[in-house]
C-alpha atoms as an extended CHARMM CRD file, in Angstrom:
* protein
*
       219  EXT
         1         1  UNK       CA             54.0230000000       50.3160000000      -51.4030000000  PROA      1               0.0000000000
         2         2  UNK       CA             51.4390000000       51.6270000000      -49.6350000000  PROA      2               0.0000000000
         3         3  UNK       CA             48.7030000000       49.8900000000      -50.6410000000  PROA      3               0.0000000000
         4         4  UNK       CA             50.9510000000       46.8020000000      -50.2100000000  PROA      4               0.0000000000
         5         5  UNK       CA             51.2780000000       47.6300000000      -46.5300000000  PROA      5               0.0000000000
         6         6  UNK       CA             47.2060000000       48.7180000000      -45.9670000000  PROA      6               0.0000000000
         7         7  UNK       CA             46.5650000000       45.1260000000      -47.3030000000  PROA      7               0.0000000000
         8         8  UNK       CA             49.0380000000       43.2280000000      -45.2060000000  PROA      8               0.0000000000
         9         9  UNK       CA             47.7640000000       45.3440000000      -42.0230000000  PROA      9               0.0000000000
        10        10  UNK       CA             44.0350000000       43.9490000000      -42.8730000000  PROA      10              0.0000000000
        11        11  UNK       CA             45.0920000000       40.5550000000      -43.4120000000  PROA      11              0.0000000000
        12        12  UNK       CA             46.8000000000       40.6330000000      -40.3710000000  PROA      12              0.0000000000
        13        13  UNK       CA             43.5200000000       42.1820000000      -38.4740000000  PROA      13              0.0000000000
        14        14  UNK       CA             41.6420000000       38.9430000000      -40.1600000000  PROA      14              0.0000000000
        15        15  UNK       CA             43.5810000000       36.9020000000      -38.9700000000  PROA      15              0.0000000000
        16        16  UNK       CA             43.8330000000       38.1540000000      -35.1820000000  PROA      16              0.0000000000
        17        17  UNK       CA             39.6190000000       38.1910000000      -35.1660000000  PROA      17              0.0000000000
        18        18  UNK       CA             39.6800000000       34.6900000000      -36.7840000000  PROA      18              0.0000000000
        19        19  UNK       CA             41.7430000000       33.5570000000      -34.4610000000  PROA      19              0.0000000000
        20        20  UNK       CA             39.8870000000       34.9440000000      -31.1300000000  PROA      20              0.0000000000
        21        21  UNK       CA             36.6300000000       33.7820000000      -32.4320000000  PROA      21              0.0000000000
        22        22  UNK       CA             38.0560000000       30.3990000000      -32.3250000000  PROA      22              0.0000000000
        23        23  UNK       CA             37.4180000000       29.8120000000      -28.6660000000  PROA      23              0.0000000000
        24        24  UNK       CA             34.1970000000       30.9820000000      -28.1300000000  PROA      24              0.0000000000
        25        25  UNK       CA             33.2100000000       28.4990000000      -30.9880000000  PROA      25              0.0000000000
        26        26  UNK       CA             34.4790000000       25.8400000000      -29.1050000000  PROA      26              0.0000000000
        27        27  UNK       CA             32.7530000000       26.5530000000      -26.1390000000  PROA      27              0.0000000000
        28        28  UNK       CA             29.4190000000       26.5720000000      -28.4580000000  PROA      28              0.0000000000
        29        29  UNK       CA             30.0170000000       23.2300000000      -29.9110000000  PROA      29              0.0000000000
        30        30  UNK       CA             31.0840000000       21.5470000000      -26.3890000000  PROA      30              0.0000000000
        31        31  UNK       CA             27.2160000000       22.1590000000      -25.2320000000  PROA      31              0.0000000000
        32        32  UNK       CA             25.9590000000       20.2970000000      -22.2390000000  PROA      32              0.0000000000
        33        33  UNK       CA             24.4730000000       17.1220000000      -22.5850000000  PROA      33              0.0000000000
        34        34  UNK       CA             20.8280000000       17.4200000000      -21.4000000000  PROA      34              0.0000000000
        35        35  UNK       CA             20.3790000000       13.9120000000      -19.2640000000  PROA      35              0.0000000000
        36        36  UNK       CA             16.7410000000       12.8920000000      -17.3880000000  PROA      36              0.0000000000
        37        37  UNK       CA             17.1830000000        9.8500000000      -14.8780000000  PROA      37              0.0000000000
        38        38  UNK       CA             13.6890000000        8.2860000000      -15.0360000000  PROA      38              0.0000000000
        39        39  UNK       CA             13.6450000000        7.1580000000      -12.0130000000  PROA      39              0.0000000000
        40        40  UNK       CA             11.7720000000        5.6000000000       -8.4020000000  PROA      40              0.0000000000
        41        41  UNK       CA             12.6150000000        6.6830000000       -5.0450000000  PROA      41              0.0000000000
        42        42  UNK       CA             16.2740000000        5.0560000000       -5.4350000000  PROA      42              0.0000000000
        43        43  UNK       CA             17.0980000000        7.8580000000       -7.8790000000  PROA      43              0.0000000000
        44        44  UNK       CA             14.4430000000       10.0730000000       -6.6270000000  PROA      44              0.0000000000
        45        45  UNK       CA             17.2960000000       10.5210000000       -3.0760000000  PROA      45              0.0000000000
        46        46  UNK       CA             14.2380000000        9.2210000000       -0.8070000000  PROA      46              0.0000000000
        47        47  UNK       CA             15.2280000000        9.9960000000        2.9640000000  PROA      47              0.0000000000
        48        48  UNK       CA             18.4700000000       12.0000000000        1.7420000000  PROA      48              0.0000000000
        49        49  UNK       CA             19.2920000000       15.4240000000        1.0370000000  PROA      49              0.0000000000
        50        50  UNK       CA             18.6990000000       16.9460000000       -2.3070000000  PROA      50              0.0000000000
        51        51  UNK       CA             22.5690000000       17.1850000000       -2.6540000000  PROA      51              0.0000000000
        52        52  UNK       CA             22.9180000000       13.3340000000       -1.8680000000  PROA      52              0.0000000000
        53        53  UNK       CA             20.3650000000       11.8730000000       -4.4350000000  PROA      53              0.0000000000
        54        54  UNK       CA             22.0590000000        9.6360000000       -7.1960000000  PROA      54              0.0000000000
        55        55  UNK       CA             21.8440000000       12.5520000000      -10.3430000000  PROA      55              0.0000000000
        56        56  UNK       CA             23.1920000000       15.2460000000       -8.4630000000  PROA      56              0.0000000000
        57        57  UNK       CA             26.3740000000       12.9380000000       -7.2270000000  PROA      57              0.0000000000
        58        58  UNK       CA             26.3740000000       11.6990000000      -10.8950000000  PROA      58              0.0000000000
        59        59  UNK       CA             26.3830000000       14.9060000000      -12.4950000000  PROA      59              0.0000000000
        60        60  UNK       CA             29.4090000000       16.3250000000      -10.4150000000  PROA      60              0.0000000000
        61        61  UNK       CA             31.3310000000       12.8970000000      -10.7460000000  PROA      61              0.0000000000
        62        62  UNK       CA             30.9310000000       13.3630000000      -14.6400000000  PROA      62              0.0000000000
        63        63  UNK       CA             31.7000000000       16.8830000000      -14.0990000000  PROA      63              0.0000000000
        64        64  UNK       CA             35.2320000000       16.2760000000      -12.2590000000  PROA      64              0.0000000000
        65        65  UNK       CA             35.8430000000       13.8780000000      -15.3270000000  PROA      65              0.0000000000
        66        66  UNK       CA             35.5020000000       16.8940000000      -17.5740000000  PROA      66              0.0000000000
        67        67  UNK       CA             32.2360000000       15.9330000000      -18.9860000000  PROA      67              0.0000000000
        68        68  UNK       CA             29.5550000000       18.4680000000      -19.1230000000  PROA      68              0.0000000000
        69        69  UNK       CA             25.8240000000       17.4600000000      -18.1030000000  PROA      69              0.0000000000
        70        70  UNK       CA             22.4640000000       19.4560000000      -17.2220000000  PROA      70              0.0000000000
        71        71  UNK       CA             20.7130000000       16.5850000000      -14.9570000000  PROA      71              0.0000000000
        72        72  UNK       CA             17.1430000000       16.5020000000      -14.6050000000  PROA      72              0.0000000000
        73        73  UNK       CA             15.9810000000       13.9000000000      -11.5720000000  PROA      73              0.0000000000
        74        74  UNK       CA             12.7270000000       12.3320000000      -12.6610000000  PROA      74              0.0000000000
        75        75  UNK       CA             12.5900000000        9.9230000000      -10.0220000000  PROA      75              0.0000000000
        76        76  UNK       CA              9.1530000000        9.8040000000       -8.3640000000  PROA      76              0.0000000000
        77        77  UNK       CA              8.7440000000        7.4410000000       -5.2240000000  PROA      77              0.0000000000
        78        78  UNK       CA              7.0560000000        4.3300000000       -5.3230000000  PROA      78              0.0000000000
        79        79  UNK       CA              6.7680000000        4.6880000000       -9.2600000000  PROA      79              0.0000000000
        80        80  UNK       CA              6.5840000000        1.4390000000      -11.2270000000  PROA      80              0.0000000000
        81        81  UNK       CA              7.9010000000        0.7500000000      -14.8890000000  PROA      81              0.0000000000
        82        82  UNK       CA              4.2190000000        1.6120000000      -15.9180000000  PROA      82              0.0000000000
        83        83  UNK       CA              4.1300000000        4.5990000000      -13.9210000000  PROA      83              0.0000000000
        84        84  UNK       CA              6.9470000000        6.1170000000      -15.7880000000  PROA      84              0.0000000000
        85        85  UNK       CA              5.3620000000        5.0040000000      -18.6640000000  PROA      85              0.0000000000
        86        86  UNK       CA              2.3500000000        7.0770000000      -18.3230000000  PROA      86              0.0000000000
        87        87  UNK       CA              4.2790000000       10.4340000000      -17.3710000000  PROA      87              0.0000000000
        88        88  UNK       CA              7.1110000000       10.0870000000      -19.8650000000  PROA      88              0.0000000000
        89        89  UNK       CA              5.6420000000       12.8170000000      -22.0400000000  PROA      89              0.0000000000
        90        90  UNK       CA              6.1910000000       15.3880000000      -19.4280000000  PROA      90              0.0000000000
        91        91  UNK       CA              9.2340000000       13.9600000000      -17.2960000000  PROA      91              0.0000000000
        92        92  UNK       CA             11.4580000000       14.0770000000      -20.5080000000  PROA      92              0.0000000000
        93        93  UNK       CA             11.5580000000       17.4170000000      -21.8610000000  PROA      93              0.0000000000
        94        94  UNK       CA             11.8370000000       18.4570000000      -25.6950000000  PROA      94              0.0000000000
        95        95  UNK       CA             15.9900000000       19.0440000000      -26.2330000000  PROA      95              0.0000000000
        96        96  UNK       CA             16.7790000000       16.0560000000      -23.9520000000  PROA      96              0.0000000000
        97        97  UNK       CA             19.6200000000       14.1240000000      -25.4130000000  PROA      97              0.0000000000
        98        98  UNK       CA             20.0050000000       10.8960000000      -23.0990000000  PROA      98              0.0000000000
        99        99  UNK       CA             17.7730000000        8.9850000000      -20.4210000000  PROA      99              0.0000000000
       100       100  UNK       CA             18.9040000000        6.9330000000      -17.4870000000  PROA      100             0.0000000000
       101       101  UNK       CA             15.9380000000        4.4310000000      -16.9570000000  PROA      101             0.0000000000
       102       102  UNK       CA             16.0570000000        3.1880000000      -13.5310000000  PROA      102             0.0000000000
       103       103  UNK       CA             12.3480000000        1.2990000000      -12.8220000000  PROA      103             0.0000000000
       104       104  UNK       CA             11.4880000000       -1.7530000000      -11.8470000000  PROA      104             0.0000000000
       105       105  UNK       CA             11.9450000000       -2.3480000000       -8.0010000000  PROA      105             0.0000000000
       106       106  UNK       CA              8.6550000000       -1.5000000000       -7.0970000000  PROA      106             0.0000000000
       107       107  UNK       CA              6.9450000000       -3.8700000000       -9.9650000000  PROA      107             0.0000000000
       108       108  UNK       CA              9.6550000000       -6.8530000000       -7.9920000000  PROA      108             0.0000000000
       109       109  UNK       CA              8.5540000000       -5.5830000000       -4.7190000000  PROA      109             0.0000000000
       110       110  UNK       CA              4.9010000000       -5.7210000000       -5.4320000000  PROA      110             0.0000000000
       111       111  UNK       CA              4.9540000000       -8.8760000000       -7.2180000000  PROA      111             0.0000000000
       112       112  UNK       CA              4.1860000000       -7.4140000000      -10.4820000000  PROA      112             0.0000000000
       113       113  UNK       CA              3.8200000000       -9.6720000000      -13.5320000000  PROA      113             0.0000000000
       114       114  UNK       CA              6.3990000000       -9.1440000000      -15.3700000000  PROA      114             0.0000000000
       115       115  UNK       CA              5.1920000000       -9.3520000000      -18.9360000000  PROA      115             0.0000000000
       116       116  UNK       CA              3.3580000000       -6.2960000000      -18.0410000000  PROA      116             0.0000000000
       117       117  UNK       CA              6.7560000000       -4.7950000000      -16.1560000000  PROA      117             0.0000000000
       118       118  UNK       CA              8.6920000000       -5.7550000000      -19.8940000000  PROA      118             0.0000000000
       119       119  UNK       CA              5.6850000000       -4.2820000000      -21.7430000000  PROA      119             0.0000000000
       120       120  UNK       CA              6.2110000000       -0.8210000000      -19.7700000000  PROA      120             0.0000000000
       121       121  UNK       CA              9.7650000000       -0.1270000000      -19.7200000000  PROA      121             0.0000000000
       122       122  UNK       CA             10.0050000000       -1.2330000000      -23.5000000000  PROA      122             0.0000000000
       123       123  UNK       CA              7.1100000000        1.2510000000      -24.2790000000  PROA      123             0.0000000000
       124       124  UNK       CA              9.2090000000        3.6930000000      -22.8910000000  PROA      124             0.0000000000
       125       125  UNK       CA             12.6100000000        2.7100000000      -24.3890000000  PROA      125             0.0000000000
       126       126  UNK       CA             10.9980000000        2.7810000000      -28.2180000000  PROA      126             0.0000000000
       127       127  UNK       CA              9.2660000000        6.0380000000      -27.4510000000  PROA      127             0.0000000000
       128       128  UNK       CA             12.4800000000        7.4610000000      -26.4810000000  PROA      128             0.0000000000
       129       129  UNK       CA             13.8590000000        6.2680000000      -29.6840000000  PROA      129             0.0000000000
       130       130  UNK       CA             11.3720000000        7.9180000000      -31.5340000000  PROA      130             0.0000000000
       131       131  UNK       CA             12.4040000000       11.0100000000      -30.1800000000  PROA      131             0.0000000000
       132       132  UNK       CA             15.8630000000       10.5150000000      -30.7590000000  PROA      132             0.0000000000
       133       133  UNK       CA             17.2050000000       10.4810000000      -27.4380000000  PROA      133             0.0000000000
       134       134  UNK       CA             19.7260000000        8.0140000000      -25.9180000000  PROA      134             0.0000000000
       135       135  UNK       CA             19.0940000000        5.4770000000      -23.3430000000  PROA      135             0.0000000000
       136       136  UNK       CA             20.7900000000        3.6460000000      -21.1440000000  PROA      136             0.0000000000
       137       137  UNK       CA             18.7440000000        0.8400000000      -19.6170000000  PROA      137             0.0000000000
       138       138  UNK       CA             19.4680000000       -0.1640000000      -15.3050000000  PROA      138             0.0000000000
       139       139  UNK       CA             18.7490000000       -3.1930000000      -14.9530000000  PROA      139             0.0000000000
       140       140  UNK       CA             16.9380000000       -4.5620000000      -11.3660000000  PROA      140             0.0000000000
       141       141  UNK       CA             17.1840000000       -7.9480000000       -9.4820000000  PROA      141             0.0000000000
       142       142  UNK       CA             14.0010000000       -9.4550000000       -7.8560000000  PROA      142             0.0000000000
       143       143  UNK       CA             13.7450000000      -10.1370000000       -4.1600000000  PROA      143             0.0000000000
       144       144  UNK       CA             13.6560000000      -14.0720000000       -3.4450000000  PROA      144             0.0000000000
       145       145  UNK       CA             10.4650000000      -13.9590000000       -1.8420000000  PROA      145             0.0000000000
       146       146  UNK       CA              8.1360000000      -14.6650000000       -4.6700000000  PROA      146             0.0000000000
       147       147  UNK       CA             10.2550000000      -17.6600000000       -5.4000000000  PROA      147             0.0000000000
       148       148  UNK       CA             12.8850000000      -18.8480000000       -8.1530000000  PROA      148             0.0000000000
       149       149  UNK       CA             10.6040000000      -18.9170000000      -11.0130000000  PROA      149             0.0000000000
       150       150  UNK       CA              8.9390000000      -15.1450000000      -10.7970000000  PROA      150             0.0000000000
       151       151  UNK       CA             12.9070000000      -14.0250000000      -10.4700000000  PROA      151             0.0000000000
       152       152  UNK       CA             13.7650000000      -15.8790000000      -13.5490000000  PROA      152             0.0000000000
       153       153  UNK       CA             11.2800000000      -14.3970000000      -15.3140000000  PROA      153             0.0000000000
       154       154  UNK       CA             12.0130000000      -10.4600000000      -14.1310000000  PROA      154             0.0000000000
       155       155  UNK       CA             15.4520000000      -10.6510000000      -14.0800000000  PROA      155             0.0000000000
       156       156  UNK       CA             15.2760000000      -11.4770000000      -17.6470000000  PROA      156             0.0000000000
       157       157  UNK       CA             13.7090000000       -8.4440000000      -18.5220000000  PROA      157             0.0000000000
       158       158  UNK       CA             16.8020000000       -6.1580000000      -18.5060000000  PROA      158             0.0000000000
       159       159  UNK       CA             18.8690000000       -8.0920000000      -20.5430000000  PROA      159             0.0000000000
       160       160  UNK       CA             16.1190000000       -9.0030000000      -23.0440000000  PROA      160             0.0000000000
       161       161  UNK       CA             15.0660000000       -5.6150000000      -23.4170000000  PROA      161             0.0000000000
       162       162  UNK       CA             18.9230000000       -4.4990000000      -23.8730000000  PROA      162             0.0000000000
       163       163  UNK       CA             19.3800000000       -6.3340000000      -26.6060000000  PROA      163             0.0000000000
       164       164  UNK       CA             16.2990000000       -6.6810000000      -28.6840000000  PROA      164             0.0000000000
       165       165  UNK       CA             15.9220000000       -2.8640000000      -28.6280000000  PROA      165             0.0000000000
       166       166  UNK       CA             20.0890000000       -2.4500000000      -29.1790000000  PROA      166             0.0000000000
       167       167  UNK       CA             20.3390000000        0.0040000000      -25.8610000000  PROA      167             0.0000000000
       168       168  UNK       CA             23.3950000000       -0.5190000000      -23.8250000000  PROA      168             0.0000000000
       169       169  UNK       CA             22.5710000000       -1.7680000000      -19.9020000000  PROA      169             0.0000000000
       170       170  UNK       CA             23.7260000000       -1.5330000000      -16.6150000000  PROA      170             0.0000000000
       171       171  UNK       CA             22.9550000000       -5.2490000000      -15.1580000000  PROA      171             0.0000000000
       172       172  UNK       CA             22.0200000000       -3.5980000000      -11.6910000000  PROA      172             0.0000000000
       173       173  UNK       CA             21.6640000000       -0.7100000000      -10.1930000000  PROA      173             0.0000000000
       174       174  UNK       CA             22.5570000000       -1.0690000000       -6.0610000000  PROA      174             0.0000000000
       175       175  UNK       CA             25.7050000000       -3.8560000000       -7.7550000000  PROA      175             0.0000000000
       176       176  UNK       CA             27.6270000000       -3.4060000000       -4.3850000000  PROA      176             0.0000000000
       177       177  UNK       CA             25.4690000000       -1.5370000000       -2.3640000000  PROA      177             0.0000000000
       178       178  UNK       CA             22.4270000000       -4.0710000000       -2.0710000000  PROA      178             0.0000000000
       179       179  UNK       CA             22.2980000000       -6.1350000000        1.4550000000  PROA      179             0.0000000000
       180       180  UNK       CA             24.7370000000       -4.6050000000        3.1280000000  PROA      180             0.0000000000
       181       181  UNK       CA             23.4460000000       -2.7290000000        6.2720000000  PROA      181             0.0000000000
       182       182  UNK       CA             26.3130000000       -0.1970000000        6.3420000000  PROA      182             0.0000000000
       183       183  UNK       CA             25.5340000000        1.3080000000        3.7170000000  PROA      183             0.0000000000
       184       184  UNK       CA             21.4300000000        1.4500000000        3.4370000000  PROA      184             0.0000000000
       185       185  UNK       CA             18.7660000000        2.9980000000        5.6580000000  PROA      185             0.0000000000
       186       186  UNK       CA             17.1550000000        1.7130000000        8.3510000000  PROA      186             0.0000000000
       187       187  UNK       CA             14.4000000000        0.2410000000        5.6750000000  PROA      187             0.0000000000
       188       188  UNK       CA             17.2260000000       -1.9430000000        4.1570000000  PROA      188             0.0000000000
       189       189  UNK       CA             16.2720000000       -0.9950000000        0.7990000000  PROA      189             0.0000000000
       190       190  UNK       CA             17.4710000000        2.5520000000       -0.0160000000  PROA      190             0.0000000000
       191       191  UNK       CA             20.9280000000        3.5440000000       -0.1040000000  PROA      191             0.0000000000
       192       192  UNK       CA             22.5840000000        5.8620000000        2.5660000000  PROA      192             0.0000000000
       193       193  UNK       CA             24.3310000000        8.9620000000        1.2420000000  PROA      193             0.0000000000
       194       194  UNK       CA             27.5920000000        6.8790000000        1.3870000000  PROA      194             0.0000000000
       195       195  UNK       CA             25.7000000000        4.0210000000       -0.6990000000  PROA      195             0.0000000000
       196       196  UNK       CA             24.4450000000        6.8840000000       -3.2950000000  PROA      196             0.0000000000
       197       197  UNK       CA             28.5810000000        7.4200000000       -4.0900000000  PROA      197             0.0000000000
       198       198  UNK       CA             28.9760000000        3.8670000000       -4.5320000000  PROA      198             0.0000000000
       199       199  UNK       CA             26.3580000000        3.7550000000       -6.5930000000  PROA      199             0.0000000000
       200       200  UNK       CA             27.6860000000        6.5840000000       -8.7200000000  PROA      200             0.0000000000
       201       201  UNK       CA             31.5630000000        5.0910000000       -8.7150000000  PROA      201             0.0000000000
       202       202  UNK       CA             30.1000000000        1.4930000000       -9.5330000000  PROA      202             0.0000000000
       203       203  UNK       CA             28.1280000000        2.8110000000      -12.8770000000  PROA      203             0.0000000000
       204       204  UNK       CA             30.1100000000        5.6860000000      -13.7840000000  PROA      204             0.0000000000
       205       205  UNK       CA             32.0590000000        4.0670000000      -16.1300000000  PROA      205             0.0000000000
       206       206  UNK       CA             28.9890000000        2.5010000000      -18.0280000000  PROA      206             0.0000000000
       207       207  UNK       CA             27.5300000000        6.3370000000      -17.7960000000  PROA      207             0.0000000000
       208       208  UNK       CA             30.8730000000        7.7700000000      -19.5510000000  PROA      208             0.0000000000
       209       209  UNK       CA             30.8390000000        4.8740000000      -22.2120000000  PROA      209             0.0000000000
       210       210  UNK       CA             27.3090000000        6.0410000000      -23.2160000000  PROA      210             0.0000000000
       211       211  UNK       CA             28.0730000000        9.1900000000      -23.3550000000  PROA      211             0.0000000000
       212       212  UNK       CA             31.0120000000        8.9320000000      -25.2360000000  PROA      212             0.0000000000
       213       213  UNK       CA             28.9740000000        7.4520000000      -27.7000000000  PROA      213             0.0000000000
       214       214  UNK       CA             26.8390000000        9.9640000000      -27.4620000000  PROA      214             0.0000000000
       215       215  UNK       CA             29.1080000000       12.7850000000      -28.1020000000  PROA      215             0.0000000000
       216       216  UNK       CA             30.6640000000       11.1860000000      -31.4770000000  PROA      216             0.0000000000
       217       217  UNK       CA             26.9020000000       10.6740000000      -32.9940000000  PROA      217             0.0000000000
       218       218  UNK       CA             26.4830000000       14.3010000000      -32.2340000000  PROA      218             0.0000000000
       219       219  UNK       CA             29.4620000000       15.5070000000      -33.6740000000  PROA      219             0.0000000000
């Protein structure tokens, strides 16, 4: 009888220390999703506050939507799609699981052919491939200024690019924020603070599609 009762007594102790490990293995599987945005001075926060830049809003909107993310800006100012080609070895760290590309505007602004704008951001979407991390592509609208044909052509780029390579896109990155005064700097090109959150709300949903997907590949 008792031997009976030692054995029931260690059971139940198994049990108990099964039971309260079960948490802390949750924890360990719900990791943070390590994201880079690969950005120019419109994710970079130029003339903003660090707290105001586009990943740090993004990171606590996907935060108050329960979604866990270490955020890594990577936007460098005046950086072209061929800029962030050439430092994409050391803006995207080993362990990073996703990548918001966001280049472009300075190749439109600059005239930039856009073969060699395609050529660039598609170097840098297969590379990422290779290394198994996700992408998810923002796509840019050219200013009217260099006339109807060079938009065609770089407007196409995003799209093209989205599906030939098979990564999902945002069609454009200031959607509702681009030409209105209110809600830009004085430059009429960057986003205020107040156009950063717009930013965020606008693609947000996009963002927690991707990572969605994400998650159930991981798991």
């Amino acid at each position: 009888m008792r031997i009976f009762v030692h054995i029931l007594v260690l059971l139940m102790g198994l049990m108990t220390a099964a039971s309260a490990q079960t948490p802390d293995q949750g924890k360990a599987s719900a990791k943070p999703i390590k994201m880079v945005v690969l950005g120019d001075s419109l994710s970079a926060g130029y003339g903003l506050p660090g707290p105001a830049a586009f990943p740090v809003r993004l990171q606590k909107a996907l935060e108050a939507k329960g979604i866990k993310v270490e955020m890594t800006n990577a936007g460098v100012s005046g950086d072209t799609a061929s800029g962030g080609r050439e430092r994409l070895d050391w803006s995207v760290a080993d362990g990073t699981d996703a990548v918001i590309v966001e280049l472009g505007a300075n190749d439109a602004l600059r005239g930039i052919d856009p073969a060699v704008t395609r050529a660039a951001l598609s170097d840098i979407i297969t590379k990422l491939q290779a290394r198994k991390i996700a992408v998810l592509l923002c796509g840019m609208l050219a200013p009217p200024n260099y006339g109807s044909e060079y938009a065609a052509k770089f407007n196409a780029i995003y799209p093209d690019l989205s599906k030939s390579l098979g990564v999902p896109l945002y069609p454009f990155f200031l959607d509702g924020v681009a030409g209105n005064p209110k809600i830009n700097q004085a430059d009429g090109m960057h986003p205020t603070a107040e156009g950063v959150d717009i930013v965020v709300q606008n693609i947000l949903p996009t963002v927690q599609a991707f990572l969605g997907a994400l998650s159930g590949q991981r798991s």
